[in-house]
N, C-alpha and C positions, 0 to 999 in steps of 0.2 A: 621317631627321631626327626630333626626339622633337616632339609635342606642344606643349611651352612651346619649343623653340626653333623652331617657324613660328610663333608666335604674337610673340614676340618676338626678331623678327631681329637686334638689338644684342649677343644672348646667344652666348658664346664657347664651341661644341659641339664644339670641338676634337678628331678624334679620337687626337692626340699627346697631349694632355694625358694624363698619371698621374695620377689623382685618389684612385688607394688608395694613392698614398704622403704621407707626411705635409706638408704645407705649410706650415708655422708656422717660426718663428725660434727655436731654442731654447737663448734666454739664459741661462739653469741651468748646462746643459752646456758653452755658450760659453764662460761665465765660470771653470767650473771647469776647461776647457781651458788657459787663458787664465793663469789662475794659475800651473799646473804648467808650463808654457812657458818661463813668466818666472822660474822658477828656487825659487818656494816650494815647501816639502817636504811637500807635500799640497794636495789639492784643496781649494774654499772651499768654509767651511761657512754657508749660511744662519741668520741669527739666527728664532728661531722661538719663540712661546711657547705656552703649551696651554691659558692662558685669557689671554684679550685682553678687559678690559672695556670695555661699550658704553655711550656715555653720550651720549644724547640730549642736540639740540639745548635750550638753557633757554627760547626765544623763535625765534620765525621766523626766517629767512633773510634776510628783509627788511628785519628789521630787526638784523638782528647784525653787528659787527665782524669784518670777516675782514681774517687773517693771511696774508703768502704766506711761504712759505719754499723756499729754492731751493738747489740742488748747484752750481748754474753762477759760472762765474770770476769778477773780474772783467777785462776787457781790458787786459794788460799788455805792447806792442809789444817789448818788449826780451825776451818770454819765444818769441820765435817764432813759427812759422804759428799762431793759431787761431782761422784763419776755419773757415765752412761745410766740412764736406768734409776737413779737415784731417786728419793722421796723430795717433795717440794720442801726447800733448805730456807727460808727466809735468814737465816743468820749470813748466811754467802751473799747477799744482797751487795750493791754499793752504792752510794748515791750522790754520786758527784760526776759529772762530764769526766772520762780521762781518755788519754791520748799517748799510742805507743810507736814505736818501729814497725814500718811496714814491710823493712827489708831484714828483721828476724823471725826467731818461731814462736810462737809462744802458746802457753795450754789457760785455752781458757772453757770456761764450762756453760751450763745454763741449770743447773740447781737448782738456783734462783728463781727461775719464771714459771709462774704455773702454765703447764699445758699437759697435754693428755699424753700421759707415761704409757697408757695401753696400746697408744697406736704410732705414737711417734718414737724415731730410730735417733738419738743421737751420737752413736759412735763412731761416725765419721764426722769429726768438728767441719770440715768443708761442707756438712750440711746447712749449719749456722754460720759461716766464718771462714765465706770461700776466698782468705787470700792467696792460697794458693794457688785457686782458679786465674784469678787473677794476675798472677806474675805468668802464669800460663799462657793467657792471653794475649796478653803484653807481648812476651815471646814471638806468640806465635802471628803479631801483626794488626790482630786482631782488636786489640783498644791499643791506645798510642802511648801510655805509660799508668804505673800505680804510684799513686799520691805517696812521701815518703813514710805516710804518719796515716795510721788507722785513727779514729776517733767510736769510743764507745758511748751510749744513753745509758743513765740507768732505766727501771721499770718499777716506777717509784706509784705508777696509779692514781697520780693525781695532773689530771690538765692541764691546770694551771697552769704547776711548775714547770711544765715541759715547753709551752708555750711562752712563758714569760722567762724563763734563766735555763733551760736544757733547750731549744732550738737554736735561739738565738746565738744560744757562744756555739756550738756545732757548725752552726752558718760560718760565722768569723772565723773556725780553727778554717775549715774547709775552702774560703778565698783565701786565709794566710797559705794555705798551700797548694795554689794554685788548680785549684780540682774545676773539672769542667762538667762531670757527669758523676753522681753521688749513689753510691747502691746499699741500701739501707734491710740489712738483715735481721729479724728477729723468729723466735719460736713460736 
């Protein structure tokens, strides 16, 4: 037995465990899996750029307007399962920019997105869709208010569009409402 595992018996010294093999999830490949499966005629290419400007905050945290922006559905009963756990729903899709109440509740899902059902937990929405975090925050001083109005993308897989008609109005909801710092969630 090594040193740190008599010293801390909770620690997992397993001698099954393979610890030179790799242990990560690797969404890259998943995805580009994932693609070619479903019948596109090439694997996916990540969008990537080779200078990403960085623009400091203009004022504290404290006191700046944050944005949330999110991937996630909204709950539509006639589109199928998309509770927790659910199977990839392509019909729950949406694909248009929308934008709701930041100061109500509301059930939204992620159905919709492929990602890895086996290891990811979504039954706490504040995993995907932390506005609650948020007015938490706020509260507690911490950032200096929540934007009134969430703004959702869809995950529509195509660059482009996301580039040329889904950034662009995201941008312009988010200075119409005064947002100073933009926290952009997906699955």
């Amino acid at each position: 037995m090594s040193d740190q595992a008599e010293r801390n018996p909770n620690l997992d010294a397993s001698p099954d465990v393979d610890m030179t093999r790799s242990t990560y999830v690797g969404y890259m490949e998943k995805t580009r899996e994932y693609y070619l499966e479903a019948g596109y005629g090439n694997p996916y290419r990540w969008a990537h750029f080779a200078d990403v400007p960085f623009t400091p905050l203009a004022k504290p945290l404290a006191e700046s307007r944050v944005g949330l922006i999110t991937t996630a559905a909204q709950f539509d009963p006639s589109k199928g399962d998309q509770g927790p756990g659910a199977a990839y729903n392509t019909g729950a899709k949406f694909h248009a920019v929308y934008s709701l109440s930041a100061d109500e509740r509301h059930d939204l899902r992620v159905s919709h997105v492929a990602y890895d059902r086996r290891h990811e937990r979504v039954e706490d929405m504040n995993s995907y869709f932390p506005l609650q975090r948020l007015h938490e925050a706020a509260a507690a001083g911490r950032i200096g208010s929540v934007a009134s109005r969430f703004h959702a993308v869809p995950t529509l897989r195509s660059q482009r569009k996301i580039i040329e008609r889904d950034a662009p109005e995201i941008l312009a909801l988010l200075r119409e409402d005064g947002v100073d710092v933009a926290v952009l969630t997906a699955v």
